[in-house]
Each structure stands twice: as C-alpha cells, then as structure tokens.
C-alpha positions in Angstrom: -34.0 -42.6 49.2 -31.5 -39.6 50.4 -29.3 -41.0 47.5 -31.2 -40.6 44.5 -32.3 -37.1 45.9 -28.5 -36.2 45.9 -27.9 -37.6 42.6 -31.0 -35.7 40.8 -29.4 -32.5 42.4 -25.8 -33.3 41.3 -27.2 -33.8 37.5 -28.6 -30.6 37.8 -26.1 -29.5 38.8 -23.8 -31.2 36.3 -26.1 -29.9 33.6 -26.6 -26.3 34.4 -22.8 -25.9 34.4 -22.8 -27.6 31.0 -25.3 -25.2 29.9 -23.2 -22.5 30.9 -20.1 -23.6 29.4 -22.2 -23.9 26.0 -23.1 -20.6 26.1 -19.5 -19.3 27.2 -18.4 -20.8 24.0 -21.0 -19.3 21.5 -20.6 -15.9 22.9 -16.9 -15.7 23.0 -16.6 -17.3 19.2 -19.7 -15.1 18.6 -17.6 -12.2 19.7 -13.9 -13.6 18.0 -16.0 -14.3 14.7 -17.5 -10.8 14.4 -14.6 -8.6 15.3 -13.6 -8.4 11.8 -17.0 -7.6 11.1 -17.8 -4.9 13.9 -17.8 -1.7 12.5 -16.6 0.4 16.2 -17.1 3.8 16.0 -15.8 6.7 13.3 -13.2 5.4 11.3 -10.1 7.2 11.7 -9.7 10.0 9.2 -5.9 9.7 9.2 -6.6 6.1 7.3 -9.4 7.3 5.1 -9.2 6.7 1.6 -9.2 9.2 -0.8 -12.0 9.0 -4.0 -10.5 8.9 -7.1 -11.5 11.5 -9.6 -11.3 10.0 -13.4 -9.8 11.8 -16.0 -9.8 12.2 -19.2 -6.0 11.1 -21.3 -4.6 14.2 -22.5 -5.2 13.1 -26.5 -8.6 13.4 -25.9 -8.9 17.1 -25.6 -8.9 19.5 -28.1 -6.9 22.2 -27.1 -3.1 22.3 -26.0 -2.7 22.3 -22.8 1.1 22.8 -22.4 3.6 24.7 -24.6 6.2 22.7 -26.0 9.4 22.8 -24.5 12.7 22.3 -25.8 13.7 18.8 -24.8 17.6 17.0 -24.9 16.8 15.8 -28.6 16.2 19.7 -30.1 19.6 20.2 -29.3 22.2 21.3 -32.0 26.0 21.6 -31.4 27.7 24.8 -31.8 30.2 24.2 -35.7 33.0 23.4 -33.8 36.8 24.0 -36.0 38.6 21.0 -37.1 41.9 20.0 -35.2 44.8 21.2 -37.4 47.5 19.6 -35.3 49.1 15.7 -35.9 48.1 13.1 -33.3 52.1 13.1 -32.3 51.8 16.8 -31.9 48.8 16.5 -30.0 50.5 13.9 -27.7 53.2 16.0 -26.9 51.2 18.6 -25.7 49.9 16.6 -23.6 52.8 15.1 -21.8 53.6 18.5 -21.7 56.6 18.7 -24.4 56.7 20.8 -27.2 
C-alpha cells in the first residue's frame, strides 16, 4: 500500500511541475509578444516626430510673394567686334610668330 501512496505523490508532483512550466511558457511569450506593444514610459523627445503643417501651392495666392529675379536665361551679351584678322594670321599669333 506504501507504493501507491508514493506514486499518487510523485503524480502530483509530476503535475504541479507541469503546471508550472505551462505557466512559464505563457508568461514569457506573454511578455516576448507584447514588447512591441508596451508603450514604457515618455517617448524620447530626440525621436519625436514633427506635425506637418499643410500649405497652400504658391499659384494659389493672390499676391506675389517674391520679386522676380534676374535668372541665367535674361542674360544678354555685351556687341562684341568682329575678328578682322585671317585664320593664318590668327595662327601665327598664337604660336607666337608674327
């Protein structure tokens, strides 16, 4: 009869350590799901996100915001003379003949 008292205890035993290994496993995958999740504290303010103000597109207003400027296309050479020397003239200068 000492036998089957042993083996009811071992059981228990058996279970209640199975019991506890369940529950291990649910809280840490409990706790490895939610870390994504778990919102820890104040954000940090060096990541924060700025809100973006909209705007309206510039053809929409009615007034002129901005002078205009001279741009790379309004430009107009100086009348420069025609060459009145030959090409072989020209050459000779150059190579430093005259």
């Amino acid at each position: 009869m000492r036998w089957w008292i042993k083996m009811l205890f071992g059981l228990a035993v058996i279970a209640l350590l199975l019991l506890v290994g369940w529950r291990l496993v649910l809280g840490l995958s409990g706790l490895i799901g939610g870390m994504g999740d778990a919102d820890f504290g104040e954000p940090d303010p060096m990541f924060a996100q700025e809100a973006v103000i909209p705007t309206r597109p510039p053809e929409l207003d009615a007034e002129e915001t901005q002078p205009p400027h001279a741009t790379l296309d309004d430009y107009v050479p100086e009348v420069e003379t025609p060459v009145d020397k030959t090409a072989e003239e020209l050459i000779r200068e150059a190579e430093g003949r005259s």
